[in-house]
C-alpha positions in Angstrom: 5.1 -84.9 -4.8 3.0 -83.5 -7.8 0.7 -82.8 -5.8 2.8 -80.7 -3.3 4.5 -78.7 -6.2 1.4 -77.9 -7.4 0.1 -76.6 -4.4 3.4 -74.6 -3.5 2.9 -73.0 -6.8 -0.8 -72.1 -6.3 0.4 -70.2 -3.0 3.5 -68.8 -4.3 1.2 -67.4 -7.0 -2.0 -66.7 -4.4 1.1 -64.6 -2.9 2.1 -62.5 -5.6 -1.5 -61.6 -6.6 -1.9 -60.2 -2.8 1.6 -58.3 -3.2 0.7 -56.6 -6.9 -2.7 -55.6 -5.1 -0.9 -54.0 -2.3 1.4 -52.5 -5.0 -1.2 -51.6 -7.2 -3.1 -49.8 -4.3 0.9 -48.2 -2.9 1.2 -46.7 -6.1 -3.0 -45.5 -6.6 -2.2 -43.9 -3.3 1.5 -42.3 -4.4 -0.3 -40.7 -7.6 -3.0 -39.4 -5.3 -0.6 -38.0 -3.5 1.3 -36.6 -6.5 -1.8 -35.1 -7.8 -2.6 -33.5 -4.3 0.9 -31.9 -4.3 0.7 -30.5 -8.2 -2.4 -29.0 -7.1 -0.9 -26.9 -4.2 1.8 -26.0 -5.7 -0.8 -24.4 -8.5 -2.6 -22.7 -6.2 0.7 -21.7 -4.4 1.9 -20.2 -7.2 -1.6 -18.1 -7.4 -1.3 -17.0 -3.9 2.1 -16.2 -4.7 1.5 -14.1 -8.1 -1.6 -12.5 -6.1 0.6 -11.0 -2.9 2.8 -10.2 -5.9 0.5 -8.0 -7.5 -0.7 -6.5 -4.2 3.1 -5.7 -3.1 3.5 -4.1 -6.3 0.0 -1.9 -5.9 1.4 -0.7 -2.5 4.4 0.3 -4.1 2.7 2.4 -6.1 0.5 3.8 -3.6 3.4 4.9 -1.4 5.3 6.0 -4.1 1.7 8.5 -4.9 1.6 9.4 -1.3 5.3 10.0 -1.1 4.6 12.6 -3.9 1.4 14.1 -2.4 3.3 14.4 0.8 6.2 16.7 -1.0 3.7 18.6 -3.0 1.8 19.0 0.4 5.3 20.2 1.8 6.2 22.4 -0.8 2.5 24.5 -1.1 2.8 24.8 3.2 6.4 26.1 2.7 4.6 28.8 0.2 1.7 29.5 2.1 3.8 30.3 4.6 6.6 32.7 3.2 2.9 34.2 1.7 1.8 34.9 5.3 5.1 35.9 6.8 5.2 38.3 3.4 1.8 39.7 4.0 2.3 40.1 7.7 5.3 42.1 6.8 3.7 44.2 5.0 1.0 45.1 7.3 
């Protein structure tokens, strides 16, 4: 009977050590995982700050063009009256 009890408790502690191993390797892979995510969201947020930065460069740009355009607009409007006012006076 002893002898029985003793071996019951060998395997009920043989099974335990094989469930905190399969724990302790659950949760080795769950921090992996944990790591592997904190380290997309990082460079997520890079990607993110760097189309940032790029949408805020082409803001400028078409705001610089928009100008150059005007400018562009205004200097053909003159050009012209000039031409139609030397015409007319030829």
């Amino acid at each position: 009977m002893l002898h029985e009890k003793l071996l019951q408790a060998y395997k009920d502690l043989m099974a335990a050590a094989e469930e905190k191993k399969e724990r302790e390797a659950a949760l080795a892979k769950a921090w992996e995982a944990s790591e592997k995510a904190i380290e997309e969201a990082a460079q997520l947020r890079e990607r993110t700050t760097s189309a940032e930065e790029t949408t805020s460069k082409a803001r400028e740009e078409a705001v610089y063009y928009k100008d150059a355009a005007t400018e562009l607009d205004k200097e053909k409007i003159f050009v012209q009256s000039n031409l139609a006012s030397t015409q007319e006076a030829y």
